[in-house]
Kinemage of the C-alpha trace (Angstrom):
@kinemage 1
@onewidth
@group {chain A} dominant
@subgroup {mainchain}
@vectorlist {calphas} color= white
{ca unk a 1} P -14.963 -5.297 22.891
{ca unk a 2} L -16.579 -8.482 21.972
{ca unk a 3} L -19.065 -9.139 19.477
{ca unk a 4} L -21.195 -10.743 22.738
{ca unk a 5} L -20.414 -6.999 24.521
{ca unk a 6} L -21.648 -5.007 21.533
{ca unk a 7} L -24.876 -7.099 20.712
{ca unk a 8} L -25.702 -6.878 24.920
{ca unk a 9} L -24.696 -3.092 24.248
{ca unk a 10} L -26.847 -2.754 20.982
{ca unk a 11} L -30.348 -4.694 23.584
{ca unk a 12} L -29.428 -1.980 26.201
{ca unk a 13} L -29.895 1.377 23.985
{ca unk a 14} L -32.866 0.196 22.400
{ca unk a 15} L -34.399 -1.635 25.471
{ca unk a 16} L -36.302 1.943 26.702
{ca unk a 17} L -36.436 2.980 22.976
{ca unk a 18} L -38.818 0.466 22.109
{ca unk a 19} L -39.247 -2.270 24.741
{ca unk a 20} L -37.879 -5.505 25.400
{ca unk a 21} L -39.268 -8.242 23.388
{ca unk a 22} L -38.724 -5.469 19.975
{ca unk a 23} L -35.355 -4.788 21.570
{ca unk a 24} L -34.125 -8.545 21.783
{ca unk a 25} L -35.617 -9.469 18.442
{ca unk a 26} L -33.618 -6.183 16.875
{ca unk a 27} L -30.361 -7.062 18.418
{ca unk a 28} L -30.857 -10.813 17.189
{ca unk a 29} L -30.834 -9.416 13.128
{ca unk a 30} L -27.003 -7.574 13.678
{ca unk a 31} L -24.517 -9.669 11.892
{ca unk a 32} L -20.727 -10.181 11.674
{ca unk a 33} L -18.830 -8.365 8.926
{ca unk a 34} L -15.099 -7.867 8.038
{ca unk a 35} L -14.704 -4.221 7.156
{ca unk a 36} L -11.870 -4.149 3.756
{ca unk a 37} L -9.505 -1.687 3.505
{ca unk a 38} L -6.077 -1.451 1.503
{ca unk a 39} L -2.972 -1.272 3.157
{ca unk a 40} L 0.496 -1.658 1.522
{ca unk a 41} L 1.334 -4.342 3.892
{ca unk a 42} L 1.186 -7.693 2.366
{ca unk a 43} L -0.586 -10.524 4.307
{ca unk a 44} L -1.843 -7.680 6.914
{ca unk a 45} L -4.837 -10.255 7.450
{ca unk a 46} L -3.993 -13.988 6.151
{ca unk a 47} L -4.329 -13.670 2.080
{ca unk a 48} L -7.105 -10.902 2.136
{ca unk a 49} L -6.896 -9.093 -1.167
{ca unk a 50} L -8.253 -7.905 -3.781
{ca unk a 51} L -6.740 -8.632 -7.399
{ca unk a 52} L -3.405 -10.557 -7.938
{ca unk a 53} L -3.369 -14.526 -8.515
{ca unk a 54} L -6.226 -17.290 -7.979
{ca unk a 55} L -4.844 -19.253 -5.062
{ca unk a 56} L -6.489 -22.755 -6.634
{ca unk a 57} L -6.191 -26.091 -5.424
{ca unk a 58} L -3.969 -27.897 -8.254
{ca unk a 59} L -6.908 -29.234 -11.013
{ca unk a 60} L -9.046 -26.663 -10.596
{ca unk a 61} L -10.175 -25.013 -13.612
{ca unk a 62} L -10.347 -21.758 -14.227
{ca unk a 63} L -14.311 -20.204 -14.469
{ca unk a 64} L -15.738 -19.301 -17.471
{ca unk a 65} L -19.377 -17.981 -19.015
{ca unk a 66} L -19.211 -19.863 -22.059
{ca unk a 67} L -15.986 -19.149 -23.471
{ca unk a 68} L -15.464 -15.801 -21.638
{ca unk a 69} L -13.529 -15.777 -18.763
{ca unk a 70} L -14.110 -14.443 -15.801
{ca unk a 71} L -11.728 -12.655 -14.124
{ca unk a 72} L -10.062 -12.945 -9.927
{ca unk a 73} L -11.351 -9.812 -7.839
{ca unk a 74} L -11.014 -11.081 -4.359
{ca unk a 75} L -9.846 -13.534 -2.134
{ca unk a 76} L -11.610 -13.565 1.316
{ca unk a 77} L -9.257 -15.675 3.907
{ca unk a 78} L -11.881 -16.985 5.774
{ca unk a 79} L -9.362 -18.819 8.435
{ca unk a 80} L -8.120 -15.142 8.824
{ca unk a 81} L -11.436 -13.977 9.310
{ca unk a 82} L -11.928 -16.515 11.766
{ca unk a 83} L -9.274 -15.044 13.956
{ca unk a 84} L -11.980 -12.291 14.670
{ca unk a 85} L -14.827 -14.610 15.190
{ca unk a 86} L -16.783 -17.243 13.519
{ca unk a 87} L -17.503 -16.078 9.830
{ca unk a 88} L -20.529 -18.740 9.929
{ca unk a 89} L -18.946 -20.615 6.819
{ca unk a 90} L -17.581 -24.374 7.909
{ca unk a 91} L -14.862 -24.938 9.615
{ca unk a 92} L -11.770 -25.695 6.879
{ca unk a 93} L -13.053 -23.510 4.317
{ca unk a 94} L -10.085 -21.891 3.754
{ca unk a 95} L -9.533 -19.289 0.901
{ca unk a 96} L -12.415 -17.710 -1.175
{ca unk a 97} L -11.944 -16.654 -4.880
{ca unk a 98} L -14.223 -14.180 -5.612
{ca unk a 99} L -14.602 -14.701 -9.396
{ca unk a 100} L -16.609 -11.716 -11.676
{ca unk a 101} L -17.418 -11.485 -15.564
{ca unk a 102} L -15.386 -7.927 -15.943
{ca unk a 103} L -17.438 -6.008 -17.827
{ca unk a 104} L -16.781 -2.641 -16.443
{ca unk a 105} L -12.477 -1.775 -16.201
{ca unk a 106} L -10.771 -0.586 -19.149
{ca unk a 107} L -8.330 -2.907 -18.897
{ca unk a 108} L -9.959 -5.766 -21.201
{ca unk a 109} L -8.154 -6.373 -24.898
{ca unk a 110} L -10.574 -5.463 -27.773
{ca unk a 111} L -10.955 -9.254 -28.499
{ca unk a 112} L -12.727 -9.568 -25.109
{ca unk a 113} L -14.925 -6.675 -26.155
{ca unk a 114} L -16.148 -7.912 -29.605
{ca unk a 115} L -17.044 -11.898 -27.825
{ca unk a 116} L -18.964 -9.953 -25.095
{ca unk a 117} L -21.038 -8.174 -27.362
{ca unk a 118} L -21.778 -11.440 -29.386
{ca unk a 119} L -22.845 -13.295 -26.474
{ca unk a 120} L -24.545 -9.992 -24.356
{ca unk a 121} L -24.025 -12.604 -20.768
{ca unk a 122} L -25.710 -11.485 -17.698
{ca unk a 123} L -23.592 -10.418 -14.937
{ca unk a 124} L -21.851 -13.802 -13.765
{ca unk a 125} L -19.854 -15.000 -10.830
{ca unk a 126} L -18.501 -17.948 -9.692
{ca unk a 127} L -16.993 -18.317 -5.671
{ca unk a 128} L -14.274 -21.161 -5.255
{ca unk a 129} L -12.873 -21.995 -2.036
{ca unk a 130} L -9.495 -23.501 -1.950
{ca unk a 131} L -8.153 -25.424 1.060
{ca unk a 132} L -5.429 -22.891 2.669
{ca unk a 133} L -2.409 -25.552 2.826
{ca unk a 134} L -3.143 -26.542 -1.095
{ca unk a 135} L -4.002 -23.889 -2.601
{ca unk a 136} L -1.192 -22.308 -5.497
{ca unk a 137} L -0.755 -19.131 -7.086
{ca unk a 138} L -2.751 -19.149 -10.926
{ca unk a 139} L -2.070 -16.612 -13.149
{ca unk a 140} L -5.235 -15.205 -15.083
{ca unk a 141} L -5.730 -17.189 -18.366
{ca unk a 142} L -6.016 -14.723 -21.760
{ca unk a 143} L -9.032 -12.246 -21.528
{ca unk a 144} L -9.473 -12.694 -18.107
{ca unk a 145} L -8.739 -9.206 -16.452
{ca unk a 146} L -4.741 -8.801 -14.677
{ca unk a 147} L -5.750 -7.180 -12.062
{ca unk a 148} L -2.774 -5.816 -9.788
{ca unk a 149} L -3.282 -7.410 -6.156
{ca unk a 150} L -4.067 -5.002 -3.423
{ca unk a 151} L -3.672 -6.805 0.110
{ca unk a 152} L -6.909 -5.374 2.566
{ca unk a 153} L -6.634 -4.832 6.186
{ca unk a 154} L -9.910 -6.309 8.016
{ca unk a 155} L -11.735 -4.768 10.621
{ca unk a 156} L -14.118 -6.895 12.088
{ca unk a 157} L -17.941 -4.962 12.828
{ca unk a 158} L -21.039 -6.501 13.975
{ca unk a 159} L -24.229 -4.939 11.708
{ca unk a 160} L -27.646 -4.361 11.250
{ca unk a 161} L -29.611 -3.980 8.422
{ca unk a 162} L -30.344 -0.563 6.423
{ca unk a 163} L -34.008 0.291 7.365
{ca unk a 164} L -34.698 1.672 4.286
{ca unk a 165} L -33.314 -1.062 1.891
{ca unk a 166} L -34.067 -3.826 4.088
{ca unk a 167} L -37.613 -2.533 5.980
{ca unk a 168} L -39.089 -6.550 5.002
{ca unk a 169} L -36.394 -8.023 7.407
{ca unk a 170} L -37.607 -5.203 10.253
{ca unk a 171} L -40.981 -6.518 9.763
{ca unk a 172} L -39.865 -9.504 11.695
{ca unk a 173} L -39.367 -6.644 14.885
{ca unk a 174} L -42.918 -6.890 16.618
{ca unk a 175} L -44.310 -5.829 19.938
{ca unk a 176} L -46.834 -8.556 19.623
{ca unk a 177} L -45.592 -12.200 18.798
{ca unk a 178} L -49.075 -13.055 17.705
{ca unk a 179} L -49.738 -10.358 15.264
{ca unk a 180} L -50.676 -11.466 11.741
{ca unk a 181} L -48.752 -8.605 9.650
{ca unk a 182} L -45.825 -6.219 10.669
{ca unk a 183} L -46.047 -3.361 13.207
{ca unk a 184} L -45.550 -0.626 10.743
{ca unk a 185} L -45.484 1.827 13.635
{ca unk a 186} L -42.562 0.210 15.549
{ca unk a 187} L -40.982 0.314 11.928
{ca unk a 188} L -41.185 4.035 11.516
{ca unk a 189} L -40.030 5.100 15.517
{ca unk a 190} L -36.499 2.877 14.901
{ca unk a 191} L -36.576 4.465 11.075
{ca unk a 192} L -36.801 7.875 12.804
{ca unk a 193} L -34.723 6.778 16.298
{ca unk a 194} L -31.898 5.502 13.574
{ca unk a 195} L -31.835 9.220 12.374
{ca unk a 196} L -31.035 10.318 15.959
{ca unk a 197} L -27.322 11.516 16.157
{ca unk a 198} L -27.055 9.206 19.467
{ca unk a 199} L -27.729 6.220 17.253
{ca unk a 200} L -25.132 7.574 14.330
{ca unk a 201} L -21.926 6.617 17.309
{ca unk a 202} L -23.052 3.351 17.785
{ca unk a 203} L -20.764 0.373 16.792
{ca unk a 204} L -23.765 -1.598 15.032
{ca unk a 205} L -24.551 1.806 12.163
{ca unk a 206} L -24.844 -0.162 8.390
{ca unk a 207} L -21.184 -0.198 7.124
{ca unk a 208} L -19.800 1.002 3.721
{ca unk a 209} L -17.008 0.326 1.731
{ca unk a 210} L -15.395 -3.463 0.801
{ca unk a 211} L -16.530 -5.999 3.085
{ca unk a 212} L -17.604 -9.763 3.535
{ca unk a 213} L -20.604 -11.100 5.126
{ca unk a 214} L -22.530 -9.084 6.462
{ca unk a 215} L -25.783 -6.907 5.615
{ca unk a 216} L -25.293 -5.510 2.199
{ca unk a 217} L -25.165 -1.559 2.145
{ca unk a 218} L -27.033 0.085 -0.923
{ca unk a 219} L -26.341 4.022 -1.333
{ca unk a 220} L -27.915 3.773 -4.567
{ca unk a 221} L -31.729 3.706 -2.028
{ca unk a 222} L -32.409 0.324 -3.688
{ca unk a 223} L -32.142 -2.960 -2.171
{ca unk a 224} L -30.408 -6.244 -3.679
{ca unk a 225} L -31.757 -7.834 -6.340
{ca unk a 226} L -33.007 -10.902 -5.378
{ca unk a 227} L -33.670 -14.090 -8.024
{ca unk a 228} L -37.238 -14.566 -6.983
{ca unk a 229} L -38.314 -11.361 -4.713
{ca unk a 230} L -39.349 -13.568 -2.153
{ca unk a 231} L -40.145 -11.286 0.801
{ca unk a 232} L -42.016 -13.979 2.803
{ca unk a 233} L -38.295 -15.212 3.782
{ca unk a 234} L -36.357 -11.908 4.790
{ca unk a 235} L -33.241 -13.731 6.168
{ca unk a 236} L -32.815 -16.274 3.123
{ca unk a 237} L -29.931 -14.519 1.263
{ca unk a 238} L -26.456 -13.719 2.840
{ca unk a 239} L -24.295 -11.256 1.513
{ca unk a 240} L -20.491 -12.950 0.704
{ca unk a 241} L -18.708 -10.074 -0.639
{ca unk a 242} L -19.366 -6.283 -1.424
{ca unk a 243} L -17.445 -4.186 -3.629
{ca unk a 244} L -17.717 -0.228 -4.175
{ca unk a 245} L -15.156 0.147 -6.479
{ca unk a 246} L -11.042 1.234 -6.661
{ca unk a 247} L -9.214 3.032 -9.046
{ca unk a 248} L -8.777 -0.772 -11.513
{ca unk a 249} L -12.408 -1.485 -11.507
{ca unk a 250} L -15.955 0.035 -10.528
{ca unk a 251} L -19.310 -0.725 -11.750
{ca unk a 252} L -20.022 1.380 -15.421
{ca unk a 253} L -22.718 3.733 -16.248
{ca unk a 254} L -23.275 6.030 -13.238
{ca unk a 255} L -21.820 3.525 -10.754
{ca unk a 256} L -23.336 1.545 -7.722
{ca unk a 257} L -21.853 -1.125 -5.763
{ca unk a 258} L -21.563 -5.068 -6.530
{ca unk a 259} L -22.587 -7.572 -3.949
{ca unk a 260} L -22.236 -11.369 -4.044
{ca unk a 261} L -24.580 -13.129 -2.243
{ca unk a 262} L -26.092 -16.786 -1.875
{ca unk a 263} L -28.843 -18.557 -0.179
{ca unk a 264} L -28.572 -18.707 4.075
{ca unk a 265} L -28.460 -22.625 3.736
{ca unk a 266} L -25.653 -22.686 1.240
{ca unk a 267} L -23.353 -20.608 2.883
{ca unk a 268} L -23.662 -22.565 6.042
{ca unk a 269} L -23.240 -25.931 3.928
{ca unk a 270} L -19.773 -24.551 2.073
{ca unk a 271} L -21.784 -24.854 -1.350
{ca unk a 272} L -20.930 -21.496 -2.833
{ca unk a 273} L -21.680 -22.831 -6.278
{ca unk a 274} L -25.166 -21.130 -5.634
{ca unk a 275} L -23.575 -17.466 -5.362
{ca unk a 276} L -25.079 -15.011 -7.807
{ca unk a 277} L -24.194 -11.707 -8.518
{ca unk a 278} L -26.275 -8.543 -7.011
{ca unk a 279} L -25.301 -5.568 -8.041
{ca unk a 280} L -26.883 -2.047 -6.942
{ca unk a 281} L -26.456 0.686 -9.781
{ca unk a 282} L -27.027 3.831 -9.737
């Protein structure tokens, strides 16, 4: 089924639900996503992965936060991705290295431990895409994090936003195009409709797990953290990568989930130098 099929599928169920100008408008927020999972077959989906190698264009430095690296988590193959339908990132952008200040595995040397405390950095990422046919394997420089690679198998989903996390970007659903401030009543009958089992079996529920792109999932009941908490522009942030955890790395404390995101405009322009880290803790 095509992502055209399930959006046309997604307007049909809520079409008597709620009528059709709410229906269209709620079909328009669902969202491509690549659904991660590992597999012990290498290159299952183009380089897909998380851990292993950088896969750098030859020059490029390694990322750092002063003098602390950070260390490789993912790669996102985007031209894989694109096999599955448009990822909405230009057209050459090749590979995706997920870059994250690991401050949470056990795997970090004691040296890394005693700088970190000195300098107390916030969370810090850095995305660099590498064209496909250039990029080389980079070992992790010292401190940054060896983390053994585990290839992911993709699943491609088309998504819609948690109600509950993400209510602002429902406020954009109204029954009346002219109305001043969101129709808190059509919020509350899809909040209660998405509780229905009927709605749990459709294709479009908020996925879990690893993923890229996407609406972010929060199990944690908060939503991301935004830099400015600007809810007067639901759709300005895009989620690049999500992370719940594996048995080399998860979020410390009581857990949560890590997200990468960046501004709407950004991601469509390639710049990925704007990605900041959002993580969701417990």
């Amino acid at each position: 089924m095509s992502f055209e099929d399930i959006r046309n599928q997604l307007h049909a169920f809520w079409l008597p639900r709620i009528g059709a100008r709410p229906a269209e408008l709620l079909a328009a927020l669902a969202r491509p996503s690549f659904g991660f999972t590992a597999t012990t077959e290498p290159n299952a989906n183009g380089q897909c992965r998380f851990g292993g190698p950088a896969l750098l264009e030859p020059g490029t430095a390694w990322p750092h936060y002063k003098d602390l690296p950070l260390s490789l988590f993912a790669i996102v193959d985007t031209d894989a991705l694109a096999e599955f339908c448009d990822p909405e990132v230009p057209e050459g952008t090749g590979l995706l290295n997920v870059f994250i200040l690991d401050c949470d595995s056990e795997l970090q040397p004691e040296a890394f431990w005693d700088r970190y405390r000195e300098l107390k950095p916030p969370d810090t990422v850095a995305v660099i895409p590498a064209r496909t046919e250039l990029a080389v394997p980079v070992e992790p420089v010292p401190l940054a994090t060896p983390f053994a690679p585990e290839p992911w198998q993709v699943t491609a989903e088309l998504l819609l936003p948690d109600t509950f996390s993400f209510s602002h970007v429902y406020n954009l659903v109204k029954r009346d195009p002219g109305d001043e401030y969101p129709d808190f009543d059509l919020l509350d009958d899809i909040q209660e409709i998405m509780l229905d089992e009927e709605w749990q079996g459709n294709p479009c529920v908020s996925g879990g797990g690893d993923r890229a792109f996407g609406w972010p999932d929060h199990p944690t009941g908060s939503g991301p953290l935004m830099p400015d908490d600007d809810y007067s522009q639901p759709l300005r942030y895009r989620q690049l990568l999500q992370l719940t955890g594996n048995d080399q790395w998860r979020i410390g404390g009581d857990g949560g989930w890590f997200h990468v995101m960046l501004p709407d405009a950004a991601l469509k322009a390639g710049d990925f130098s704007q990605a900041f880290p959002a993580p969701g803790h417990w």
